[in-house]
C-alpha positions in Angstrom: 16.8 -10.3 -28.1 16.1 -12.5 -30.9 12.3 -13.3 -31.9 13.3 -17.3 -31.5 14.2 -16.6 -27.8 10.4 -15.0 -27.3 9.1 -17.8 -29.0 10.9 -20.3 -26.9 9.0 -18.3 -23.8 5.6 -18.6 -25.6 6.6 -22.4 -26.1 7.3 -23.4 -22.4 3.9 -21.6 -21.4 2.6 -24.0 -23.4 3.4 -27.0 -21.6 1.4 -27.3 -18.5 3.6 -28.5 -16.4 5.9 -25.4 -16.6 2.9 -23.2 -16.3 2.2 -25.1 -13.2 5.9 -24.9 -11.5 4.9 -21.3 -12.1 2.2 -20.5 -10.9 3.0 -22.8 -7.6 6.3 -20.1 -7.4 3.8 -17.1 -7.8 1.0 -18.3 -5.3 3.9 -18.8 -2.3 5.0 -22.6 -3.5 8.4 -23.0 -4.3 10.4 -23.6 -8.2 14.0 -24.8 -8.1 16.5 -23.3 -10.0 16.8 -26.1 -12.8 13.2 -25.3 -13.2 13.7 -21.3 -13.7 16.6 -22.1 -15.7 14.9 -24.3 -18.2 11.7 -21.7 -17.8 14.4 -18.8 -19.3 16.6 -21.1 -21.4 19.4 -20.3 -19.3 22.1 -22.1 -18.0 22.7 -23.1 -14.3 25.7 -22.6 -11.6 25.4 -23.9 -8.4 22.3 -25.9 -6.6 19.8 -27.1 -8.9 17.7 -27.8 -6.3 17.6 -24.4 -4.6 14.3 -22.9 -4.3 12.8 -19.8 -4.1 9.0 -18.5 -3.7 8.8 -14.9 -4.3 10.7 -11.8 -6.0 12.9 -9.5 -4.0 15.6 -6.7 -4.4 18.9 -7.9 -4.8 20.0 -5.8 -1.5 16.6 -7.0 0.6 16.4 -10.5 -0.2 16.5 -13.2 2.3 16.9 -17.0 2.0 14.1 -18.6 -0.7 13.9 -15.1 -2.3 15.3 -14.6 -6.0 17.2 -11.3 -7.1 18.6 -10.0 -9.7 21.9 -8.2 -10.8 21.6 -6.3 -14.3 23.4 -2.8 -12.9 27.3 -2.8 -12.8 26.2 -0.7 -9.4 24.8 -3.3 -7.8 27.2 -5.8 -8.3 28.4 -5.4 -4.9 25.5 -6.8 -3.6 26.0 -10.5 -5.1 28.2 -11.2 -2.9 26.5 -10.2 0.0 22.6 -11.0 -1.1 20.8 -13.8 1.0 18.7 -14.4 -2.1 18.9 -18.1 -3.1 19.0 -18.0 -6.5 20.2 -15.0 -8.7 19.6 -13.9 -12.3 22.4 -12.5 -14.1 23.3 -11.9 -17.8 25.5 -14.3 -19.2 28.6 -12.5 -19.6 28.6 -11.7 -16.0 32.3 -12.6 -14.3 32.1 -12.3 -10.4 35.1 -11.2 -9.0 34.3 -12.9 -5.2 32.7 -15.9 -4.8 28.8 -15.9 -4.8 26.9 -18.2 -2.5 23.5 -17.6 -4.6 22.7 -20.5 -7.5 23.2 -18.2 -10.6 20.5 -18.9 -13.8 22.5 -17.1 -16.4 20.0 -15.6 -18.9 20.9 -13.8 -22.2 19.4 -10.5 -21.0 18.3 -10.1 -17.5 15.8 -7.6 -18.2 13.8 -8.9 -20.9 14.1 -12.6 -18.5 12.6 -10.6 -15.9 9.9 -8.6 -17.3 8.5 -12.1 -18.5 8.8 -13.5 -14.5 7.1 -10.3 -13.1 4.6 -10.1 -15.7 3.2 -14.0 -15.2 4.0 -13.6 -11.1 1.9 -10.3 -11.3 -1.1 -12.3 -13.5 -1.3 -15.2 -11.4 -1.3 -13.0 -7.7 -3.3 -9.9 -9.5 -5.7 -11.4 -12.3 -7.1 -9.3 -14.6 -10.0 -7.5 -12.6 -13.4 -9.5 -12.3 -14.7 -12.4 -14.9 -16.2 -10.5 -18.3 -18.8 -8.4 -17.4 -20.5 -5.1 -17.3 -21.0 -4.1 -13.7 -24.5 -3.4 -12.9 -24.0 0.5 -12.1 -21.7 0.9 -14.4 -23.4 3.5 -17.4 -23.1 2.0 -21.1 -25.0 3.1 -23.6 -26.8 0.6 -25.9 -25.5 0.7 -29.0 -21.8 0.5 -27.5 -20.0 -2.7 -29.2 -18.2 -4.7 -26.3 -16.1 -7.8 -27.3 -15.9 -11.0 -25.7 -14.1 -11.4 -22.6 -14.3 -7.7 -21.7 -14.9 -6.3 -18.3 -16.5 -3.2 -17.6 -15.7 -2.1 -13.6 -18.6 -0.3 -11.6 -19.6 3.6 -11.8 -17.4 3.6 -15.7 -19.6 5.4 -18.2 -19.2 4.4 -21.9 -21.1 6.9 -24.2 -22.8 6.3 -27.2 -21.2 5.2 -31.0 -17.9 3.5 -28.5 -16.1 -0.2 -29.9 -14.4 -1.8 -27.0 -12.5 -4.9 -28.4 -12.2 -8.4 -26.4 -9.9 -9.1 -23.4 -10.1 -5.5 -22.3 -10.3 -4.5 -18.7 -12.0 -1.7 -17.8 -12.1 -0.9 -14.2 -14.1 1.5 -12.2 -14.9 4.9 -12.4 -14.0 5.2 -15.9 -15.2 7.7 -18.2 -15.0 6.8 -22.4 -17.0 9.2 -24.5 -18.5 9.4 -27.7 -17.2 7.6 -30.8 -14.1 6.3 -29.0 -12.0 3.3 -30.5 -10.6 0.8 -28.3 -8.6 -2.4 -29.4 -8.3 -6.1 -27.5 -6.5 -6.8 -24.8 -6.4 -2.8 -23.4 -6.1 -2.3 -19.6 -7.6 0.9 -18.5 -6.9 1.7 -14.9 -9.6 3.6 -12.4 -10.1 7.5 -13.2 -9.0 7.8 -16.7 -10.7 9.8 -19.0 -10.9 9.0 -22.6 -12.8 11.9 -24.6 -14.7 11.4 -27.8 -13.3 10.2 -31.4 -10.2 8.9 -29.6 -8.6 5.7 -30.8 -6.5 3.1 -28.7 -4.5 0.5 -30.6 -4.5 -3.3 -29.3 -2.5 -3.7 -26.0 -3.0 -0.3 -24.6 -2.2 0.1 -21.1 -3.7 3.8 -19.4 -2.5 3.9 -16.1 -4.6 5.8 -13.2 -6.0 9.0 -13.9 -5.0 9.7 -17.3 -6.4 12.0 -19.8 -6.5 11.5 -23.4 -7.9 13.9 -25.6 -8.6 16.8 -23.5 -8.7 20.0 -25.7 -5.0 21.7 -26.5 -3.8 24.9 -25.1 -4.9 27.8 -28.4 -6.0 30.7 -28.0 -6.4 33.6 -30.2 -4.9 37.1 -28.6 -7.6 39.4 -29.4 -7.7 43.2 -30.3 -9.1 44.2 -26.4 -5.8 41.7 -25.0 -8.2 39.1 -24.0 -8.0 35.1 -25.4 -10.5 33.9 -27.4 -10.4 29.4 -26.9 -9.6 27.8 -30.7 -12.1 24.8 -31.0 -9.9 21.7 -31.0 -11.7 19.4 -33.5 -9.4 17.1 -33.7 -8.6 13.8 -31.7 -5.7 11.3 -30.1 -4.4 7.9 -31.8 -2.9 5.7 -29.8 -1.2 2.8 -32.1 -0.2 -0.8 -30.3 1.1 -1.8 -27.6 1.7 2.1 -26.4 1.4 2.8 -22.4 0.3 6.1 -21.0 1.5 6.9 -16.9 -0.4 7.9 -14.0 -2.2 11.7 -14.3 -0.3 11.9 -17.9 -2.2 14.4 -20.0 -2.2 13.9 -24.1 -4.3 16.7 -25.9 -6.4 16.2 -28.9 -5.2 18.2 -32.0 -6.7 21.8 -33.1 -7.3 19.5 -36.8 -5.9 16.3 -37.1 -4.6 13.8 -34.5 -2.5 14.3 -32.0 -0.4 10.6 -32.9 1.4 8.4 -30.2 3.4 5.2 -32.6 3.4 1.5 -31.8 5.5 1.1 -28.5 5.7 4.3 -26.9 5.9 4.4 -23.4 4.9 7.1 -21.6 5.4 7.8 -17.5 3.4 9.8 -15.1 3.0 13.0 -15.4 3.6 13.4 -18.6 1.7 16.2 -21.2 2.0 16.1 -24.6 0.5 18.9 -26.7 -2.1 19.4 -29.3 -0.8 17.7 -33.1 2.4 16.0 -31.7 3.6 13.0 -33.1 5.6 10.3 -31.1 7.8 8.1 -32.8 7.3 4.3 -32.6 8.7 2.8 -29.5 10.2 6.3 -27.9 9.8 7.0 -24.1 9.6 9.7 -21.9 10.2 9.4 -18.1 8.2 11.5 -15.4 7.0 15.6 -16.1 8.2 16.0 -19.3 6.6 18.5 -21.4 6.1 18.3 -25.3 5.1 21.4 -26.7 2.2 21.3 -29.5 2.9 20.6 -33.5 6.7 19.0 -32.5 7.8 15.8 -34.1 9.7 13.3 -32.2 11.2 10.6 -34.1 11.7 6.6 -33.1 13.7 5.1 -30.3 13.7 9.1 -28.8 14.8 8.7 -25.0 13.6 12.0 -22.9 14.8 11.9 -19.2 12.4 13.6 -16.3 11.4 16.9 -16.3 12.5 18.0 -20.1 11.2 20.5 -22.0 10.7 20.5 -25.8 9.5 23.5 -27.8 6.9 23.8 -29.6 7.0 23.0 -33.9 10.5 21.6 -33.6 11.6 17.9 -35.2 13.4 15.9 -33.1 15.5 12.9 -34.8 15.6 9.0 -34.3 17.5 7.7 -31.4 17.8 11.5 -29.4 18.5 11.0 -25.7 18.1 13.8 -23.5 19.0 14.2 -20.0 16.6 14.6 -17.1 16.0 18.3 -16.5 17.0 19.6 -20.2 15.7 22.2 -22.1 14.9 21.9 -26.1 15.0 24.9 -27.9 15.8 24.5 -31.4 15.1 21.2 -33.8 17.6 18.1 -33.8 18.1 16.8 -37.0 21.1 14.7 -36.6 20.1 11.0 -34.9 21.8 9.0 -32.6 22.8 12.4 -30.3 22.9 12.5 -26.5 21.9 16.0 -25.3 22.3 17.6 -21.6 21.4 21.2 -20.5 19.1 24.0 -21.2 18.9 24.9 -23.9 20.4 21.2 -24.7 24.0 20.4 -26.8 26.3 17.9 -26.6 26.1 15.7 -23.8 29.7 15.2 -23.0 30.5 18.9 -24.2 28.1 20.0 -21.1 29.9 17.2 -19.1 32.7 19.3 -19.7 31.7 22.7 -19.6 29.7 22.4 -16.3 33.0 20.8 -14.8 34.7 24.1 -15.8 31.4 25.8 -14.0 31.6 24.3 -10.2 35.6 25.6 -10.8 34.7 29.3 -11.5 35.4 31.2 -8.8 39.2 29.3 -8.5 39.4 30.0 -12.2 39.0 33.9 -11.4 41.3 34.1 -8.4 43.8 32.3 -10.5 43.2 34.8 -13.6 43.3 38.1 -11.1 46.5 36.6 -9.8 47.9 36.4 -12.9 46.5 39.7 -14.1 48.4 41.3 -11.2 51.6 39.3 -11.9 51.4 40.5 -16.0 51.0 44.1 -14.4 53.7 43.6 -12.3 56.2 42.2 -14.8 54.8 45.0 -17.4 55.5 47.6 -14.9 59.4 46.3 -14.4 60.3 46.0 -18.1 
């Protein structure tokens, strides 16, 4: 997606009278189609004048809904979908007829994201109007910029710089020293412990926990574990989003160091001195073993594994449920299995798995067949 196509966006916000159709479409009013069309700098096909009120699934949407189609999968569904008006990338080619008004965009996705993310701040505004709630804790000499809400029962400890536009909301704890830039949304229950920095735009979903000590220990002489101070402390960089209940650790020395862009799901711990590459991502219960480098653009599927002081290269993409063992230093690879190789090489080989038990019938029977042609010559 090209930076002019995000600035024609920013463009027709703008203009009040697109902002308007808008936020009509988000508050239950309807937007025709020649008016979502121009909204995305798309092109049209069919009804101008359909119109549509709300957001649904492209399977579940009745008449006045909009849907989308960006999965091959799915594609089924346009021609059945009740949805009024549907979003699909430009290069689509129905093979049946479609009784929904296509907008064509140049990337459903990115089209979408921008939809959902104005439809959610019109219907869901960000918390209360700038304030401090009154049994919220803040200390005094905590720096709070303009336009910056702090929700009810939060503590903010002593030395903290919140920047402006942040939402806090309730029952959040931030602790000494902490750093937090503009425009941050920090969700009820997360804990942010002391000397930890978060970049402009941060998002900290429900529950989180950034900079909680790392997992060392010393083994001592009588086989008991003496705890290593962890002295160290978490960066987040911009624009970098942290899951429900995710867990990053502050670093033994150092910082513990998630890049601009990273996105991170639920469930999610990352150990003591990792670094995160800019704009990687790591889906639900993956694990990331302390002192392990992760490069940019690194795609880690659920439940994966990574070793501890391993380097793992730009562009990696690992499969849910894989295992990493060993360092990747080549970029650009797709991995599967545990320990991870090749993705289509474990395609392959696990095919040649589910068939083992034919595969050693068929070598017994030729086993006896070799005996029985040895025992004739």
């Amino acid at each position: 997606m090209t930076c002019d196509y995000f600035l024609t966006f920013a463009g027709l916000f703008k203009k009040p009278r697109f902002f308007h159709h808008f936020a009509h479409f988000a508050s239950g009013m309807d937007i025709t189609a020649a008016q979502l069309a121009h909204l995305l700098n798309g092109t049209l096909e069919g009804d101008p004048n359909a119109t549509v009120r709300q957001p649904a699934r492209i399977e579940e949407a009745r008449e006045g809904d909009f849907a989308f189609l960006d999965n091959p999968k799915y594609e089924s569904y346009a021609y059945s979908t009740n949805a009024s008006i549907l979003l699909v990338n430009k290069t689509f080619q129905p093979s049946q007829p479609v009784s929904a008004t296509l907008v064509r965009v140049d990337d459903v996705r990115t089209s979408l994201a921008f939809l959902l993310e104005k439809f959610n701040d019109i219907i869901s505004p960000n918390g209360a109007p700038a304030q401090v709630a009154e049994n919220a804790f803040v200390h005094a000499d905590v720096q709070i910029g303009a336009q910056t809400s702090i929700g009810a029962f939060t503590v903010v400890e002593s030395g903290t710089v919140i920047g402006e536009n942040c939402n806090i909301y309730p029952q959040v704890f931030i602790g000494r020293n902490v750093r937090i830039g503009d425009n941050c949304k920090i969700y009820p229950g997360v804990r942010i412990h002391h000397n930890c920095v978060i970049g402009n735009n941060g998002v900290l979903h429900a529950n989180a926990v950034i900079g909680a000590d790392g997992f060392g220990f010393a083994l001592q002489d009588d086989g008991a574990w003496k705890k290593v101070p962890h002295v160290g402390n978490v960066i987040l960089e911009n624009d970098v989003e942290i899951g429900a209940n995710a867990c990053i650790d502050r670093a033994a020395l150092g910082s513990t160091i998630l890049r601009a862009g990273v996105k991170i799901d639920n469930l999610v711990h990352i150990a003591h001195n990792v670094e995160v590459g800019k704009n990687s991502v790591m889906a639900a219960q993956v694990g990331v073993a302390g002192s392990t480098k992760i490069g940019e653009n690194v795609q880690l599927g659920g439940q994966t594994g990574i070793a501890g002081h391993l380097t793992i290269a730009d562009g990696t993409r690992v499969q849910a449920q894989s295992g990493i063992a060993s360092s990747v230093k080549e970029p650009n690879q797709a991995l599967f299995g545990a320990p991870a190789f090749d993705y289509n090489d474990y395609v392959r080989a696990y095919i040649v798995f589910k068939n083992l038990p034919e595969l050693q019938k068929k070598v017994r029977t030729l086993e006896r067949l070799l005996k029985e042609i040895q025992e004739k010559a």
